[in-house]
VOKE-579986 format. One line per 5 residues: number of its first residue (from 1); their letters; for each residue x, y, z of C-alpha. Coordinates in steps of 0.001 Angstrom, whole numbers. Layout:
% residues N
NUM = a = X,Y,Z ~ ...;
//
This chain:
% residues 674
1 = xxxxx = 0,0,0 ~ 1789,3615,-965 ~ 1436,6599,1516 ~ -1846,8449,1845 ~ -2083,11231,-1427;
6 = xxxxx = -960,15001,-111 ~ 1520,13941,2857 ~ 4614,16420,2745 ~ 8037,15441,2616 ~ 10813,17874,3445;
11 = xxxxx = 13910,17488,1702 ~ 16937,18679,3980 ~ 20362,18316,3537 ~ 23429,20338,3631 ~ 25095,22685,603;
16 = xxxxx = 26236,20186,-1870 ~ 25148,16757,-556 ~ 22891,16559,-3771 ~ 19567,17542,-2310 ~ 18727,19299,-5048;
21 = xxxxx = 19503,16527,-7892 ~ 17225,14050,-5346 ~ 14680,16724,-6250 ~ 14598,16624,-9728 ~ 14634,12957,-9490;
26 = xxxxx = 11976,12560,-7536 ~ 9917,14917,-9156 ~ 10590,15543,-12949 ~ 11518,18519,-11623 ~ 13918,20714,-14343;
31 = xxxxx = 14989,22991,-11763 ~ 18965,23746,-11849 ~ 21535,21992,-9802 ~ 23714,24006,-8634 ~ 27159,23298,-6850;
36 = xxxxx = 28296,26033,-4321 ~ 26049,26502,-1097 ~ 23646,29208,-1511 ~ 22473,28543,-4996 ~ 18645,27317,-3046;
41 = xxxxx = 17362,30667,-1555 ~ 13843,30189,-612 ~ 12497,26415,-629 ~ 10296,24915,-3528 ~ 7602,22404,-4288;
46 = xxxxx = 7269,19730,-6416 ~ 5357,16531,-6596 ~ 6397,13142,-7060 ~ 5935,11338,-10196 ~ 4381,8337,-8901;
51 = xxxxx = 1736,9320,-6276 ~ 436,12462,-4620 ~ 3056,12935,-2068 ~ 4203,16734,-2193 ~ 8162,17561,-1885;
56 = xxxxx = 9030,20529,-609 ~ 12868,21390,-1825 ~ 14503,23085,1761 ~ 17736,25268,1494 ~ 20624,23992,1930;
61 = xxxxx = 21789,24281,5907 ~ 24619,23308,7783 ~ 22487,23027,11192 ~ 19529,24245,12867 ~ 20886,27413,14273;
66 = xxxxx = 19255,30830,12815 ~ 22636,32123,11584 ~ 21829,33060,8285 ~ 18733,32901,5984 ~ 19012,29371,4724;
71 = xxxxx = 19045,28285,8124 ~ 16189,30397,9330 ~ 13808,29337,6342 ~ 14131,25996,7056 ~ 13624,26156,10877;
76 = xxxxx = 10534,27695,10285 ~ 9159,26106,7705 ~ 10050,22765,9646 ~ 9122,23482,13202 ~ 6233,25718,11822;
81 = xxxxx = 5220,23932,8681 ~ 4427,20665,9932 ~ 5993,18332,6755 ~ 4890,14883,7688 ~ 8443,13142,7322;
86 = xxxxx = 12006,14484,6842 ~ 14091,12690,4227 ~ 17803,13904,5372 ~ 19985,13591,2546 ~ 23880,13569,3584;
91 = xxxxx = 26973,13078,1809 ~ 28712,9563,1908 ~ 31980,10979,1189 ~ 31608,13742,4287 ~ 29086,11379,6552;
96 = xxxxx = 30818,12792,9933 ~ 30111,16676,9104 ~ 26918,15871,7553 ~ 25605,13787,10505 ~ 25838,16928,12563;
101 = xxxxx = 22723,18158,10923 ~ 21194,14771,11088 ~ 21203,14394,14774 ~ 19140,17870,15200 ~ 16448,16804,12860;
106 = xxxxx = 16266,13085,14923 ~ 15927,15048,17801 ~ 12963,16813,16449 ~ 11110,13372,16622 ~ 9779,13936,13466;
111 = xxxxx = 9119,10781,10829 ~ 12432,10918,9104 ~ 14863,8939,6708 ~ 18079,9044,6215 ~ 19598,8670,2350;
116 = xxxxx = 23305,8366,2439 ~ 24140,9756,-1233 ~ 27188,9512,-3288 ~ 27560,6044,-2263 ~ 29404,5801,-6100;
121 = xxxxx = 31887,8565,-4429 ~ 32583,6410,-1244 ~ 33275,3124,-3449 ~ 35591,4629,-5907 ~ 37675,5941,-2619;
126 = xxxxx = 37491,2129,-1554 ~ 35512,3296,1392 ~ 32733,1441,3629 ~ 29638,2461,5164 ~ 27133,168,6965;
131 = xxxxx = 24105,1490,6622 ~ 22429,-1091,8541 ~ 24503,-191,11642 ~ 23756,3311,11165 ~ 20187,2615,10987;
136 = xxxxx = 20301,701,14641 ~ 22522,3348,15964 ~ 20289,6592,14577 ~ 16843,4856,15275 ~ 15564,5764,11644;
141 = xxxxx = 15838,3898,7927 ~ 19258,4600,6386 ~ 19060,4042,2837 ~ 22274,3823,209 ~ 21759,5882,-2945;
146 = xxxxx = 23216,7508,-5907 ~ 21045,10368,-7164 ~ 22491,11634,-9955 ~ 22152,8292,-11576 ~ 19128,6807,-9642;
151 = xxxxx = 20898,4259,-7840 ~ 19046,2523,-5274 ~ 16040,5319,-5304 ~ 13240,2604,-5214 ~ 14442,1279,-2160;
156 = xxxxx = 14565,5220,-934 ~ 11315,5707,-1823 ~ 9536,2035,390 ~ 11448,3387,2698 ~ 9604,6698,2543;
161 = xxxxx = 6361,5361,2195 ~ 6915,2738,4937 ~ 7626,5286,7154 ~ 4702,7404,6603 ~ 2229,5000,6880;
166 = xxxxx = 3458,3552,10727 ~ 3766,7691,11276 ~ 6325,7367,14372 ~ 9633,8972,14645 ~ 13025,8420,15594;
171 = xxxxx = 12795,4267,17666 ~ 15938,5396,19929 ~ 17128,8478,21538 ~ 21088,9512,20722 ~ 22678,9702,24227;
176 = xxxxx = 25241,12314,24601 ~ 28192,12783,27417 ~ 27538,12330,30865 ~ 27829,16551,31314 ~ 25634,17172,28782;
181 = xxxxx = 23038,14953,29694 ~ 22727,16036,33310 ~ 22869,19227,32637 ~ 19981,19374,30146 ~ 18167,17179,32677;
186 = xxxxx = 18549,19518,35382 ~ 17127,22403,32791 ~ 14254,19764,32179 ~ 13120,19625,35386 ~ 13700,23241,36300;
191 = xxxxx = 11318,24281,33073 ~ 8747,21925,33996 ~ 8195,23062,36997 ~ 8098,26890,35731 ~ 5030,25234,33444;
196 = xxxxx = 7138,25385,30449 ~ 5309,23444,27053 ~ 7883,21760,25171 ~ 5161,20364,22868 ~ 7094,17130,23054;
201 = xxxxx = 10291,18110,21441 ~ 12021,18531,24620 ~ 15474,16692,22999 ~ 15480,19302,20175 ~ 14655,22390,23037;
206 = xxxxx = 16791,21762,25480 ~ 20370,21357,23286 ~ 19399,24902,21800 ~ 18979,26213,25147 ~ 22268,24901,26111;
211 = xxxxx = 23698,26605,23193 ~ 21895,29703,24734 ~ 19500,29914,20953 ~ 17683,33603,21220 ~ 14850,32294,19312;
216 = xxxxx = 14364,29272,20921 ~ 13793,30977,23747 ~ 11647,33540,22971 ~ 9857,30587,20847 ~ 9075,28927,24492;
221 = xxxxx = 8253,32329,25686 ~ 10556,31814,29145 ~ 9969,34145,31850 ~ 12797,36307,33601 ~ 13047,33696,36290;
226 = xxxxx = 12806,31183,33854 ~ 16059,32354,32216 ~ 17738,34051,35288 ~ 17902,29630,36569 ~ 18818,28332,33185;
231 = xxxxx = 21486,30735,33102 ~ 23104,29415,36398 ~ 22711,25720,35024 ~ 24320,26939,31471 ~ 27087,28628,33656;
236 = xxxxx = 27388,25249,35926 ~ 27679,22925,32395 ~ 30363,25435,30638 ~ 32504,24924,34378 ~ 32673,21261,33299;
241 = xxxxx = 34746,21928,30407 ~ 38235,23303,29382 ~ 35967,25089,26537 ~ 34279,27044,28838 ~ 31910,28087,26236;
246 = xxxxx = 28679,26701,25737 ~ 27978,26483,22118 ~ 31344,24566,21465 ~ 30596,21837,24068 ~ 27020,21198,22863;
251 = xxxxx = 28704,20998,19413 ~ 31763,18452,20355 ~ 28750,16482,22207 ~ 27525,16062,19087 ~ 30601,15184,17199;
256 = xxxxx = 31434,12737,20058 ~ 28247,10651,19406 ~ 28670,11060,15421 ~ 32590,9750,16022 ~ 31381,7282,17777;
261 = xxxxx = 28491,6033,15476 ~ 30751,6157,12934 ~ 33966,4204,14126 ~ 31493,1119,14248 ~ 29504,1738,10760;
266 = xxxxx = 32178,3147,8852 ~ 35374,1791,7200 ~ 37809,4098,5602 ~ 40574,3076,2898 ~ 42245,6240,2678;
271 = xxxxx = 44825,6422,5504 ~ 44901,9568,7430 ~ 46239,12729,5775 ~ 46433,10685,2506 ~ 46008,13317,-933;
276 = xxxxx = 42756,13251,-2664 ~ 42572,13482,-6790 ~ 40863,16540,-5664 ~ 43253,17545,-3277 ~ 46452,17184,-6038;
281 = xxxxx = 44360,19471,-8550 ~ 43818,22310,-5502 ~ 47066,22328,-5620 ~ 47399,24539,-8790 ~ 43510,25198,-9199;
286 = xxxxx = 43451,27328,-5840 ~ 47049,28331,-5356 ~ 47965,31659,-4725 ~ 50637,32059,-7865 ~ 48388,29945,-10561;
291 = xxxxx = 44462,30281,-9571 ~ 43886,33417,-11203 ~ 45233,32837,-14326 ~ 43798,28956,-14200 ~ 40318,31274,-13938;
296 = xxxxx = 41239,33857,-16453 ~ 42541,31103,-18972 ~ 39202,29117,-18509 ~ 36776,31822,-18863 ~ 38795,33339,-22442;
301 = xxxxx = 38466,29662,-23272 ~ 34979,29004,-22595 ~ 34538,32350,-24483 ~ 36224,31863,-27813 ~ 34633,28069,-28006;
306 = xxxxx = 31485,29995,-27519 ~ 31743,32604,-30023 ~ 34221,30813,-32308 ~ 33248,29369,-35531 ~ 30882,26252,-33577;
311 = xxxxx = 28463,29039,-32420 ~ 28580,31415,-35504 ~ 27619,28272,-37627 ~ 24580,27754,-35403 ~ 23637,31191,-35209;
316 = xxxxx = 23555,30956,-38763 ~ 20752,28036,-38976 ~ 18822,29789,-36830 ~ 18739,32763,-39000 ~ 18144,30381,-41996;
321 = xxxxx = 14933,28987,-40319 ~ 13994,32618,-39515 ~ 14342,33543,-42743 ~ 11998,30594,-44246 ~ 9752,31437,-41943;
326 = xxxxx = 9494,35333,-42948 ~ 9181,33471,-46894 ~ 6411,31833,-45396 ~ 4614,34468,-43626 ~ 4949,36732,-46930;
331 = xxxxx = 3315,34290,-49049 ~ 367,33946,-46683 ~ -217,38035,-46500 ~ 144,37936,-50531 ~ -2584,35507,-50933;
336 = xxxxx = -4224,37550,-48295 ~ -3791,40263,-50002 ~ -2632,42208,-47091 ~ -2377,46020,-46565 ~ 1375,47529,-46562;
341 = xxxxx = 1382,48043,-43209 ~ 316,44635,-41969 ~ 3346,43589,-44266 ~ 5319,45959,-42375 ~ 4488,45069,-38729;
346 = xxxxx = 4585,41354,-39135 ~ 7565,40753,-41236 ~ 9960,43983,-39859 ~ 8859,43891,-36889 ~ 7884,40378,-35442;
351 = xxxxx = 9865,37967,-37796 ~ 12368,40130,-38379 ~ 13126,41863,-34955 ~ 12773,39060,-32993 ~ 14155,36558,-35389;
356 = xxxxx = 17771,38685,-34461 ~ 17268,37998,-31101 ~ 16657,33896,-31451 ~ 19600,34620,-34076 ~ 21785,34233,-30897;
361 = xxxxx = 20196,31157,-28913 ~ 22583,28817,-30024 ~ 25650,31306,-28704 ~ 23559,31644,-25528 ~ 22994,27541,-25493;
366 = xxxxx = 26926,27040,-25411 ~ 28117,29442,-23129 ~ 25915,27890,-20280 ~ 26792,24893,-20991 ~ 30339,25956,-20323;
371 = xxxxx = 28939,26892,-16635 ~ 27252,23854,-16120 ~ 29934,22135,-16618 ~ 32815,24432,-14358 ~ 30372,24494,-11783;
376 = xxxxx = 28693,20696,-11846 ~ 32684,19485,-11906 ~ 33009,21620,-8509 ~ 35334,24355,-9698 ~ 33436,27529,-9485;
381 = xxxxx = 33397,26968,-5516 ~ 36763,27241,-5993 ~ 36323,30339,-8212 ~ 34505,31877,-4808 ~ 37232,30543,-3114;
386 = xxxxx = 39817,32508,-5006 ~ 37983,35377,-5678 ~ 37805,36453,-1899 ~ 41087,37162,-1536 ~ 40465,40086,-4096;
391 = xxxxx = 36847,40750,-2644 ~ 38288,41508,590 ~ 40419,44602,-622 ~ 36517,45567,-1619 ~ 35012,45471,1578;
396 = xxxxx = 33529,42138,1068 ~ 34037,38222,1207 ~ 33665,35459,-1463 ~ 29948,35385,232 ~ 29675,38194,-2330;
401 = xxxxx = 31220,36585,-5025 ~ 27960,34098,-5263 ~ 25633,36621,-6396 ~ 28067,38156,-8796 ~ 28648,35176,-10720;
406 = xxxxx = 25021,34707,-11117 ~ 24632,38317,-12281 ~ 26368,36876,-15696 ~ 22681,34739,-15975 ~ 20355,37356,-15070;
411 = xxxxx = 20631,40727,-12786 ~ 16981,39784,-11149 ~ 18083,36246,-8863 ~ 21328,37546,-8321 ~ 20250,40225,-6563;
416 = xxxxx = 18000,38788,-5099 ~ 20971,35670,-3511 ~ 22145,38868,-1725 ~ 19692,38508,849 ~ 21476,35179,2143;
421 = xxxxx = 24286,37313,3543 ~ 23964,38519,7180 ~ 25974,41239,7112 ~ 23681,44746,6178 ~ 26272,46815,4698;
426 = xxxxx = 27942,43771,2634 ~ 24354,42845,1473 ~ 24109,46783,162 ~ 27450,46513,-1944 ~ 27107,43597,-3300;
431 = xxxxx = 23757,44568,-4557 ~ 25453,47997,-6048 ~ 27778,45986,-7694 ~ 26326,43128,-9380 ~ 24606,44755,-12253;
436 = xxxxx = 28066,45547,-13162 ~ 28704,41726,-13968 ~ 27331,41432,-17849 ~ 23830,39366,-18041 ~ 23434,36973,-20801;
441 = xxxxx = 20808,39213,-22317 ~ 23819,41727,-23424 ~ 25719,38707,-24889 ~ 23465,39361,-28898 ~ 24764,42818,-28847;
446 = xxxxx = 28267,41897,-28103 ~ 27930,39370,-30682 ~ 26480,41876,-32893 ~ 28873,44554,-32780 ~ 31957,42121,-32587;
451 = xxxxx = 31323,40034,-35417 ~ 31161,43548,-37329 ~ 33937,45670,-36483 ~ 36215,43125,-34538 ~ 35278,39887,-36863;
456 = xxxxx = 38684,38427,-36046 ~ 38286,39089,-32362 ~ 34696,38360,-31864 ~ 35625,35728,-29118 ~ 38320,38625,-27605;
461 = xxxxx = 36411,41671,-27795 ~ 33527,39899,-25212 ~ 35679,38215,-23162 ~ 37035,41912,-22982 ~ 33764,43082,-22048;
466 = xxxxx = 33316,40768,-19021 ~ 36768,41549,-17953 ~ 35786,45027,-17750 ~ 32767,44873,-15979 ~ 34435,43464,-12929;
471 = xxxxx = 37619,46075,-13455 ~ 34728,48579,-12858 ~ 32806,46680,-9843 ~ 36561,46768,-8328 ~ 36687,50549,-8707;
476 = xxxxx = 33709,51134,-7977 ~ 33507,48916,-4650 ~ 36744,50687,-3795 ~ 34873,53953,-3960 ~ 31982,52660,-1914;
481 = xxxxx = 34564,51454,846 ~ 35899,54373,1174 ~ 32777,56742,1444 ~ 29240,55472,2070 ~ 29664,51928,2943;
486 = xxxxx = 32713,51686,5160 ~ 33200,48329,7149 ~ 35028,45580,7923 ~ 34158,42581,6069 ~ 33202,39266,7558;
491 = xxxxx = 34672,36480,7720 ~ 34378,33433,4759 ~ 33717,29747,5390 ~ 32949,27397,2543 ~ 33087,24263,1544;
496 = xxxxx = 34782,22929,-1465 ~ 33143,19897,-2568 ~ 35185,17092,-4408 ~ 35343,17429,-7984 ~ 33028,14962,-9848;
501 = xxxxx = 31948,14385,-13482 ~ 28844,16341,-14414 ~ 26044,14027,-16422 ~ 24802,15261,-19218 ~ 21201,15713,-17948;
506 = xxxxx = 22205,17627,-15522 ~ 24297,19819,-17748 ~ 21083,19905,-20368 ~ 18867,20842,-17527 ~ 21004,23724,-16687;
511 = xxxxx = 20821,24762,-20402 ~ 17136,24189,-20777 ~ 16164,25863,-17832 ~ 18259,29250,-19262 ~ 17100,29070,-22526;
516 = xxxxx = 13336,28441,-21561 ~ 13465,31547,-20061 ~ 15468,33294,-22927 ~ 12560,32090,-25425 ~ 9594,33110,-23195;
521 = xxxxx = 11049,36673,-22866 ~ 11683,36611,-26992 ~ 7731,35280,-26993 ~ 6464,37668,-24770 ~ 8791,40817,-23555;
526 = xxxxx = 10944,41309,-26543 ~ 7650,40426,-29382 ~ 5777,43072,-27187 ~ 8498,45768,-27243 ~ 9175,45108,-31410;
531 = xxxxx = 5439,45866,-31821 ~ 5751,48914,-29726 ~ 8840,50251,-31265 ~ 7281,49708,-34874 ~ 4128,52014,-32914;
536 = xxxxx = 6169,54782,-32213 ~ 8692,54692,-35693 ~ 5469,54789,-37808 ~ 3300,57493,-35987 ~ 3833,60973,-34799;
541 = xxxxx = 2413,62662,-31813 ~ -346,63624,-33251 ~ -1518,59961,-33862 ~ -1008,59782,-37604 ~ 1075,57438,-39592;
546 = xxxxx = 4129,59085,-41094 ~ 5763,58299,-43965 ~ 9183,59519,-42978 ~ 10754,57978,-40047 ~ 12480,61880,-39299;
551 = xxxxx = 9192,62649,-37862 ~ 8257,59713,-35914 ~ 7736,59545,-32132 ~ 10413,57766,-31511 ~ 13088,60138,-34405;
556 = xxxxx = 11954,63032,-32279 ~ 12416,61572,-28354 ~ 16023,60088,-29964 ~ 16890,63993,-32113 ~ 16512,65497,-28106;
561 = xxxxx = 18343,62677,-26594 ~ 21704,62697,-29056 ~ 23270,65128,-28079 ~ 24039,63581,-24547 ~ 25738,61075,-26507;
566 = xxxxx = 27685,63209,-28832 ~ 30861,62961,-26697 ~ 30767,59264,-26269 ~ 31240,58452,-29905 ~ 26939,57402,-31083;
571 = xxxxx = 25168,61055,-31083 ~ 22193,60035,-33516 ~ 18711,59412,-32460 ~ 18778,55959,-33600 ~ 21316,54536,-31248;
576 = xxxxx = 19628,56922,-28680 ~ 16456,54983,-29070 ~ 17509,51813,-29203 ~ 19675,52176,-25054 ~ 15985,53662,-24506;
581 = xxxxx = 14599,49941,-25105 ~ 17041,48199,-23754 ~ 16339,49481,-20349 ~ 13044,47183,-20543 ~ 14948,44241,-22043;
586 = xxxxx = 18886,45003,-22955 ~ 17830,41707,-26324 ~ 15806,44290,-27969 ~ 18834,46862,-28574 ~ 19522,44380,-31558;
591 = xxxxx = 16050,44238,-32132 ~ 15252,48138,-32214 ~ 18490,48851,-34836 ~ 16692,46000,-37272 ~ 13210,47919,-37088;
596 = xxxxx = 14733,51466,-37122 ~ 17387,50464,-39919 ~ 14186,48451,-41857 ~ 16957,45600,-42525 ~ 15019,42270,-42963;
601 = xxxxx = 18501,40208,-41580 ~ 21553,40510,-39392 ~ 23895,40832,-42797 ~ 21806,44148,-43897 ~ 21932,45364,-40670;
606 = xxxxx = 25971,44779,-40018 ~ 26522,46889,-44057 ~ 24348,49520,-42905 ~ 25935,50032,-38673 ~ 29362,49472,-40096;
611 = xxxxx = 28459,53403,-41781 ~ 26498,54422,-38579 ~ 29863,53518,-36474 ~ 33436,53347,-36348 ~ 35178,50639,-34523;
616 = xxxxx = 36298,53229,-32172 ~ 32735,54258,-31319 ~ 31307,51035,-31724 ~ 33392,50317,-28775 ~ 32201,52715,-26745;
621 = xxxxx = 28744,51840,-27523 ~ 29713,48529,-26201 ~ 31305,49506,-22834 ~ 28101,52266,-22269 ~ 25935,48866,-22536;
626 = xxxxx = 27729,46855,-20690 ~ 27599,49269,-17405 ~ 24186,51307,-17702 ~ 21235,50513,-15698 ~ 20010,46767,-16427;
631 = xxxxx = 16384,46014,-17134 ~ 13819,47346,-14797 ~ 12933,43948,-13555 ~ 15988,44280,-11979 ~ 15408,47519,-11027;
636 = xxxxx = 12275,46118,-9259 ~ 14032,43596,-7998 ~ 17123,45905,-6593 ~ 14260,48435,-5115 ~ 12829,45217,-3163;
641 = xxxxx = 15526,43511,-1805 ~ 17481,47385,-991 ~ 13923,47785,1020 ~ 14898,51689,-152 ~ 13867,53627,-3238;
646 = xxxxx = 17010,56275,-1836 ~ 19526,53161,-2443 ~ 18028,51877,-5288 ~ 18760,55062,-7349 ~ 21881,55895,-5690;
651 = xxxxx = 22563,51911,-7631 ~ 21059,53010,-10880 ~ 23118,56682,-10397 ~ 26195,54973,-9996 ~ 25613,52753,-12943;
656 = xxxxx = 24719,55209,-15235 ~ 28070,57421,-14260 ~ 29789,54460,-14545 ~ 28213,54009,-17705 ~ 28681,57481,-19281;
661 = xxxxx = 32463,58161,-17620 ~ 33690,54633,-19021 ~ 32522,55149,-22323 ~ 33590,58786,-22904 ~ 36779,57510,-21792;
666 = xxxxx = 36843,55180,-24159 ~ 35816,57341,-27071 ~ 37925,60336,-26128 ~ 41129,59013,-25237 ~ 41263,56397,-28269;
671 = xxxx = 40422,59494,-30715 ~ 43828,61117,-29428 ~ 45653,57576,-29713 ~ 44500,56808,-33547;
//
């Protein structure tokens, strides 16, 4: 018999321990796997494809202490929530550190099993781990698996349904040292008496107390007496120790029991101190004389392969396809016998305008599948890793450096992962700064420009433009430190998980998952703003159709506009217009040049900019879009998560100085050079 339709099942494991790929296996689920702790802000839903039984995806935690918003989520939502069982998912190849978590959520006394994932990991080390030992030791169903290939997941899944149906929790209680244990006894008894509810999770309370958890005991509501005697017992319990601090003798109670769980249930091949494959490629991959240029070298190459002769070929069938289907749109107005400016609107503007955006999937495609690949393997934790050592001259940690790298997806989440980091003033610059790292929806106007003035260089000239972009997030954060937002930065801790070989569905989730969202934008956003710019090129203010463009809504707004970007190289309305656009979606730049040009395809358009620019000020161009405000969804997004309409446009005012000080920079300096 399967459990009841509708049950819940909380997913909770820590930062990298494949949580996340048990998910998507579970589910069907195509949401992206990520590989650096952080990458699962708020929790999500899915259901399981076989049955009714809802999964709700937690973020990744390290324990059950608020410390930062991960942690606090999941508290919450489990304490608060009610899921009806806890699947814990821990890493076989880290079981000790993982088990730390483990033993909080037993003590919750919650329904819960226990998958021990990566079991593929810890047999390729020539390691050991009884799970059937573990089981008798923890109380609860410890189940082998492999999620990333499926290994062992019906098993995982009885196991699930076995345990919701007899609905208890943990069959044994973990004992810890003798202190410990008399000490939260004596806190037992004194709370009871003070007519303290525990709501029978007295094992998860009173450890939290011990570690003296704010929340927890405001959660209890304790009274002044209440807290004035559990003070004296805390003080009594940290007397016991040569820690003499509370939170690290709860915590080596913990590790004590895990140790000793372990030493019975687990059997390690590796002798202590041995070298891991991972370990030996650390060696050069994070040291401090070859890391950066290890992470320059593979970004230029992930670049060039992107926007080498692989991508231009595909960019090209794309635009072949586009251009059949503009043949075949034409021959259904003709026998329509359609009116000039239905020809007009449909093929100029809709096939044409956002056939040049889709001109650039493939480009798109490739480049995150490079990602996918740097961070499925494990290395762009160590790319977070490195880059603190620079972020810190900033003002900020590798924490920081999180966000950032998501920026190069989209502006919107990665401003939006700031909120994970505690510390206020951090949070506020790394917010400020992000938008400086290039999203993928300025990659067709790189590739635009490139391929026409720089066609030797195309790969160069973008990897140029990323480059730059964090030059300027430097500067700028410098700037920042040393006026508005000065602070010392906090300290970093992360984890760098072992690297592994990405799958290939993993990888073509990642891809699929950024390009579903890149085609819904060209189907919705960027079709709606072609329409809208064909509106305001055909018609005057007055309402009436014009037949020359000079007098068009959109000539006249550009004509008043130019002249502010006279000194930067690109003082005609056109080009005006089309960084208007682009602040609702930076794809329709390319877009807005095809309609306002009237070039059916990318190789019309390329004859007639190559007159409109030099490579000098098609340069410039490039660096003013690379830096000025992003989108507004990302406005709305930086306006949210600032909580401040005052910082929010002291972000976009920076950007756009940035934006119009790089640029003339640019344009004037290289006019005295050449």
């Amino acid at each position: 018999m399967g459990a009841p339709d509708g049950k819940v099942i909380a997913l909770v494991g820590n930062p990298n321990c494949g949580k996340t790929t048990l998910f998507n296996a579970l589910t069907g689920s195509q949401q992206y796997v990520g590989n650096w702790p952080g990458v699962t802000v708020e929790k999500k839903e899915g259901r399981m494809k076989e049955g009714g039984l809802r999964v709700m995806d937690l973020p990744g935690i390290y324990s059950l202490s608020p410390y930062t918003m991960e942690e606090i989520i999941a508290r919450d939502y489990i304490l608060d929530g009610g899921p009806d069982l806890l699947l814990n998912i821990v890493d076989g190849t880290n079981l000790e550190r993982n088990l730390y978590l483990s033993l909080q959520l037993l003590e919750l006394g919650l329904p819960t099993v226990i998958a021990v994932n990566m079991m593929d990991d810890v047999r390729a080390k020539g390691d050991q781990i009884d799970c059937g030992m573990l089981s008798q030791g923890l109380g609860v169903p410890v189940i082998p698996i492999t999620a990333r290939r499926g290994e062992n997941l019906p098993a995982l899944l009885s196991a699930v349904e076995d345990c919701l149906q007899r609905g208890r929790g943990p069959a044994r209680r973990i004992r810890y040292d003798d202190a410990t244990e008399r000490a939260m006894g004596r806190m037992e008894r004194m709370l009871n008496q003070q007519g303290v509810d525990f709501g029978g999770r007295n094992r998860f309370y009173l450890p939290k107390l011990l570690e003296d958890d704010g929340e927890i005991k405001d959660r209890l509501a304790l009274s002044e007496e209440a807290r004035r005697q559990m003070e004296q017992i805390v003080q009594d319990y940290e007397a016991t120790s040569r820690y003499g601090d509370r939170e690290t003798m709860v915590a080596d109670a913990r590790y004590r029991a895990i140790t000793e769980l372990c030493g019975e249930a687990v059997i390690k091949n590796q002798r202590p101190g041995a070298m891991t494959l991972s370990d030996k490629i650390d060696r050069i991959a994070t040291s401090r004389i070859f890391a950066l240029p290890v992470f320059l070298f593979l970004m230029f190459l992930m670049f060039s392969l992107t926007f080498g002769p692989v991508g231009r070929v595909l960019g090209e069938g794309v635009e072949a396809l586009m251009a059949a289907v503009g043949n075949g749109v034409r021959t259904l107005l003709d026998a329509a016998c359609a009116s000039p400016w239905t020809y007009s609107l449909l093929l100029d503007a809709v096939v044409a305008g956002v056939g040049a955006v889709l001109s650039f999937l493939p480009q798109i495609m490739l480049l995150f599948f490079f990602l996918s690949l740097l961070e499925d393997s494990g290395y762009m934790a160590r790319a977070a890793f490195i880059m603190d050592r620079l972020l810190r001259k900033l003002g900020l940690s590798g924490k920081s450096f999180i966000p950032m790298l998501m920026g190069f997806g989209c502006t919107t989440p990665a401003v939006m992962a700031a909120r994970t980091m505690e510390n206020e003033k951090e949070r506020r610059m790394t917010i400020m700064l992000t938008p400086f790292m290039s999203c993928s929806a300025r990659l067709p106007i790189y590739a635009l420009f490139a391929s026409i003035f720089f066609p030797r260089y195309t790969g160069l000239v973008i990897f140029a433009m990323y480059l730059t972009g964090m030059l300027v997030a430097i500067l700028c954060g410098l700037l920042l430190k040393k006026t508005v937002l000065k602070e010392d930065n906090s300290t970093f801790v992360m984890e760098l998980p072992p690297y592994r070989l990405p799958t290939l569905k993993s990888m073509g989730l990642h891809m699929w998952d950024k390009c579903k969202g890149f085609l819904i934008r060209a189907g919705t956003l960027i079709f709606l703003m072609t329409v809208l710019i064909w509106l305001l090129q055909h018609f005057d203010f007055h309402l009436r159709m014009v037949d020359d463009m000079s007098q068009s809504i959109f000539a006249v707004a550009g004509s008043t506009l130019a002249p502010v970007f006279a000194p930067l190289g690109f003082g005609f309305w056109q080009a005006s217009v089309a960084l208007l656009t682009g602040l609702v979606a930076k794809e329709t730049v390319v877009s807005s040049f095809m309609l306002l040009y009237g070039c059916a395809d990318k190789a019309a358009l390329g004859g007639i900019l190559a007159t409109a620019f030099t490579p000098l000020s098609a340069l410039s161009f490039l660096v003013f879009v690379l830096l000025y405000m992003p989108c507004v969804s990302a406005f709305a997004s930086i306006c949210r998560e600032m909580n401040s309409f005052k910082w929010a446009g002291a972000t976009v005012a920076l950007q756009m100085g940035a934006a119009y000080l790089g640029s003339l920079l640019v344009f004037q300096v290289g006019s005295l050079l050449l």
